[in-house]
Backbone as ProteinMPNN parsed JSONL, in Angstrom:
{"seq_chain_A": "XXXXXXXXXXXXXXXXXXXXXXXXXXXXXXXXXXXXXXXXXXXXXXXXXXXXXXXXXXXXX", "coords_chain_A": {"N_chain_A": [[-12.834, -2.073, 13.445], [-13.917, -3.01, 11.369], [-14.258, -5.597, 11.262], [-16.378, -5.724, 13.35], [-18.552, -4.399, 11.792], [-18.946, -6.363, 9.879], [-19.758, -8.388, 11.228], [-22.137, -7.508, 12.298], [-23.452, -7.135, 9.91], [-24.368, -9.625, 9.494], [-25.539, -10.767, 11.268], [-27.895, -8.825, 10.754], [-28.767, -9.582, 8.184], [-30.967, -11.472, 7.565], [-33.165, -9.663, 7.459], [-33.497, -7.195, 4.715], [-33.823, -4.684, 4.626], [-32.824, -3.577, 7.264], [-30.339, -4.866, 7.074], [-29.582, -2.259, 5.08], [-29.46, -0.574, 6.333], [-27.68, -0.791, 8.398], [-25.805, -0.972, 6.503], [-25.219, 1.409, 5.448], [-24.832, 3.15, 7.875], [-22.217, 1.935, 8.19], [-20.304, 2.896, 6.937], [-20.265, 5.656, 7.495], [-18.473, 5.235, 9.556], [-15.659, 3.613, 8.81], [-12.493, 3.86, 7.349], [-11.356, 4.88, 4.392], [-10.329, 2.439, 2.722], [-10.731, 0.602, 4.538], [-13.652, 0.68, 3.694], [-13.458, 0.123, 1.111], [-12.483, -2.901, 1.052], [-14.713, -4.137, 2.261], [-16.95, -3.771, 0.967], [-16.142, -5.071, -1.209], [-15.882, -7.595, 0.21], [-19.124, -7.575, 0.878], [-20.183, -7.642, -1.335], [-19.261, -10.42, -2.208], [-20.254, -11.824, -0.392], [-23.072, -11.614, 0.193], [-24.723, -12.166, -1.872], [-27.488, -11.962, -2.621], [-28.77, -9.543, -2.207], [-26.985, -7.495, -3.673], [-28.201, -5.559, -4.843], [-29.01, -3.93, -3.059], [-26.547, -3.765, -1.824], [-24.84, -2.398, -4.347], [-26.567, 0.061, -4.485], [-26.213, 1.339, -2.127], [-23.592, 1.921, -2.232], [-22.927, 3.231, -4.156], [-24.368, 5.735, -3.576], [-22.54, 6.901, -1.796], [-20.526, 7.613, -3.059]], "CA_chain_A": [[-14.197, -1.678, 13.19], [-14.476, -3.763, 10.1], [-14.53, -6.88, 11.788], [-17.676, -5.522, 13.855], [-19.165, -4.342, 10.828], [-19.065, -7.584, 9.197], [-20.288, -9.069, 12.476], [-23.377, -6.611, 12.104], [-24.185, -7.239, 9.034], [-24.54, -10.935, 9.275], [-26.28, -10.766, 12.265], [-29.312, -8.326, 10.55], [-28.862, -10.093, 6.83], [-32.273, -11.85, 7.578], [-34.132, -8.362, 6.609], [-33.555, -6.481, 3.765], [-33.87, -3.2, 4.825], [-32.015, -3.618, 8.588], [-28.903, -4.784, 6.007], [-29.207, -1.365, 4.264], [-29.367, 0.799, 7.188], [-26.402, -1.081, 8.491], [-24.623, -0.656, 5.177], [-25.375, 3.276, 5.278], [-24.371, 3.552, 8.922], [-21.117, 1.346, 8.476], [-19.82, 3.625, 5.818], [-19.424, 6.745, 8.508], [-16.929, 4.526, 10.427], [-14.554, 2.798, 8.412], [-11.653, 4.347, 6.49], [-11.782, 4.704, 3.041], [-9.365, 1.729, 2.859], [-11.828, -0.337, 5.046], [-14.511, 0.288, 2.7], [-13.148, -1.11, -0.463], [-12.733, -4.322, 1.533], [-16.149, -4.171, 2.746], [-17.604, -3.714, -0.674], [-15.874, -6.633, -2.076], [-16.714, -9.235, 0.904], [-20.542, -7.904, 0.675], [-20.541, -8.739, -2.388], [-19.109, -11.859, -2.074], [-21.141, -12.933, 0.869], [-24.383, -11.683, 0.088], [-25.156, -11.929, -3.765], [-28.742, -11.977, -2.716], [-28.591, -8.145, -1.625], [-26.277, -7.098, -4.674], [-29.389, -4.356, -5.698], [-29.1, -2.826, -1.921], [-25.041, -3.124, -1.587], [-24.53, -1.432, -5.028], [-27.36, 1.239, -4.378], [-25.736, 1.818, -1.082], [-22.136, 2.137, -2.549], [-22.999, 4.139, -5.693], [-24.804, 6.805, -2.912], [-21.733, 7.26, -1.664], [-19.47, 8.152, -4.704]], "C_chain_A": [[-14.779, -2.462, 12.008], [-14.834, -4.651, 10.456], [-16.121, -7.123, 12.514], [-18.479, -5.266, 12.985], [-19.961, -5.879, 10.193], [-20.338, -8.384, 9.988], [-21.713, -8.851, 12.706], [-24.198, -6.858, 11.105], [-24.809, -8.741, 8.379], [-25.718, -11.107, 10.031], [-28.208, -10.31, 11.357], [-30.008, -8.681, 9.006], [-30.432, -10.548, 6.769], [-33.331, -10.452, 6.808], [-33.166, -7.153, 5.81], [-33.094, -5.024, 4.653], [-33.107, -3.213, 6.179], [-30.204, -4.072, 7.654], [-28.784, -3.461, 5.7], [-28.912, -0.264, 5.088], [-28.05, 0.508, 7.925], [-25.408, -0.725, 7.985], [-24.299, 0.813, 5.757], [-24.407, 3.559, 6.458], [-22.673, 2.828, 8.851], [-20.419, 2.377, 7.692], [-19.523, 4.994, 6.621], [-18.702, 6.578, 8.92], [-16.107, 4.06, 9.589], [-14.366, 4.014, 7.626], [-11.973, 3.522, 5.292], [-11.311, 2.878, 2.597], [-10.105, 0.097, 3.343], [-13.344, -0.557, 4.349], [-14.445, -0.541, 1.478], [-13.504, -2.331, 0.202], [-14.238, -4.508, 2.158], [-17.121, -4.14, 1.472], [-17.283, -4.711, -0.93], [-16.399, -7.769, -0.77], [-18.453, -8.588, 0.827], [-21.14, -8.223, -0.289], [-20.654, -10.152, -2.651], [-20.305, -12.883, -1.13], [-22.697, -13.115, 0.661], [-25.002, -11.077, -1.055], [-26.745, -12.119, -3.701], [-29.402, -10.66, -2.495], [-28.034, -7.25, -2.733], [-27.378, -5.863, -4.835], [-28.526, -3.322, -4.301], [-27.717, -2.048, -1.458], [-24.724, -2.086, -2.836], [-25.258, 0.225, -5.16], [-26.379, 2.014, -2.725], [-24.141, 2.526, -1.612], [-22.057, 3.185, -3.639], [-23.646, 5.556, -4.695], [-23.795, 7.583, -2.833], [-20.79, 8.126, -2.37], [-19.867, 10.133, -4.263]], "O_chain_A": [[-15.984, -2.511, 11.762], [-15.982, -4.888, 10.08], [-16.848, -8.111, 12.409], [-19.505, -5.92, 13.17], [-21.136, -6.241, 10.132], [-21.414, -8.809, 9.568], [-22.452, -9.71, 13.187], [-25.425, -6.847, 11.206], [-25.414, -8.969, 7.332], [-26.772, -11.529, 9.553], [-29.231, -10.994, 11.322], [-31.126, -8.359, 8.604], [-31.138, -9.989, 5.93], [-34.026, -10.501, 5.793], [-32.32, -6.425, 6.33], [-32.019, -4.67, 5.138], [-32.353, -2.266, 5.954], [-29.156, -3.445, 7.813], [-27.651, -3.116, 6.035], [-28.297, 0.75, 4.758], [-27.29, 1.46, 8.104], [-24.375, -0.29, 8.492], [-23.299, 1.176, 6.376], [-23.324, 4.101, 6.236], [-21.891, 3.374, 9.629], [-19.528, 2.698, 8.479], [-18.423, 5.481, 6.36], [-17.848, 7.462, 8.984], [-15.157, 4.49, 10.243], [-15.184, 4.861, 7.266], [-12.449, 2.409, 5.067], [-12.217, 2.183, 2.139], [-10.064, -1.013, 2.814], [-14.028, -1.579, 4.404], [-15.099, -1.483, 1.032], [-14.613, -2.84, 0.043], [-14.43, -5.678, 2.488], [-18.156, -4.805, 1.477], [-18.174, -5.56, -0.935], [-17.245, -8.643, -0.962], [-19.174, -9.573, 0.665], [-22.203, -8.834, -0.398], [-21.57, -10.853, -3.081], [-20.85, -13.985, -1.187], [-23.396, -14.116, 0.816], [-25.565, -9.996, -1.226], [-27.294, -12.437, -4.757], [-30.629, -10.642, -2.596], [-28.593, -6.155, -2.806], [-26.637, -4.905, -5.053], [-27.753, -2.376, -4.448], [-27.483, -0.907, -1.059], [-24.361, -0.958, -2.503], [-24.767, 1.224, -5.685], [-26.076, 3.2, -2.59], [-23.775, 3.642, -1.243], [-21.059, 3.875, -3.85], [-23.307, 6.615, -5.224], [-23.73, 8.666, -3.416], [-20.455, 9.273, -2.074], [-19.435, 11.026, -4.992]]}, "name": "protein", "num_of_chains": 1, "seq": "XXXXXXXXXXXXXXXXXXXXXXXXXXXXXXXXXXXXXXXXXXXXXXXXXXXXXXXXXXXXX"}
């Protein structure tokens, strides 16, 4: 499921806000386990987003 995730979120990267609803929704599916790693590559990948991944990730908590 991570792999599709990823796959998802590349795909809708172009808009802002279709990234965040992605984020939100990816975060019901993956194990905890699968999140960490998903946190660190969206960081990595898309340091232009950093506001929306850490607002998304800090929801969570």
């Amino acid at each position: 499921m991570l792999e599709y995730t990823k796959m998802v979120l590349q795909k809708v990267s172009f808009d802002k806000f279709l990234f965040a609803n992605e984020l939100k929704k990816s975060l019901k599916w993956l194990q905890s386990s699968e999140i960490l790693a998903l946190h660190a590559w969206a960081i990595a990948t898309f340091a232009m987003y950093s506001d929306v991944i850490k607002d998304v990730f800090d929801k969570m908590k």
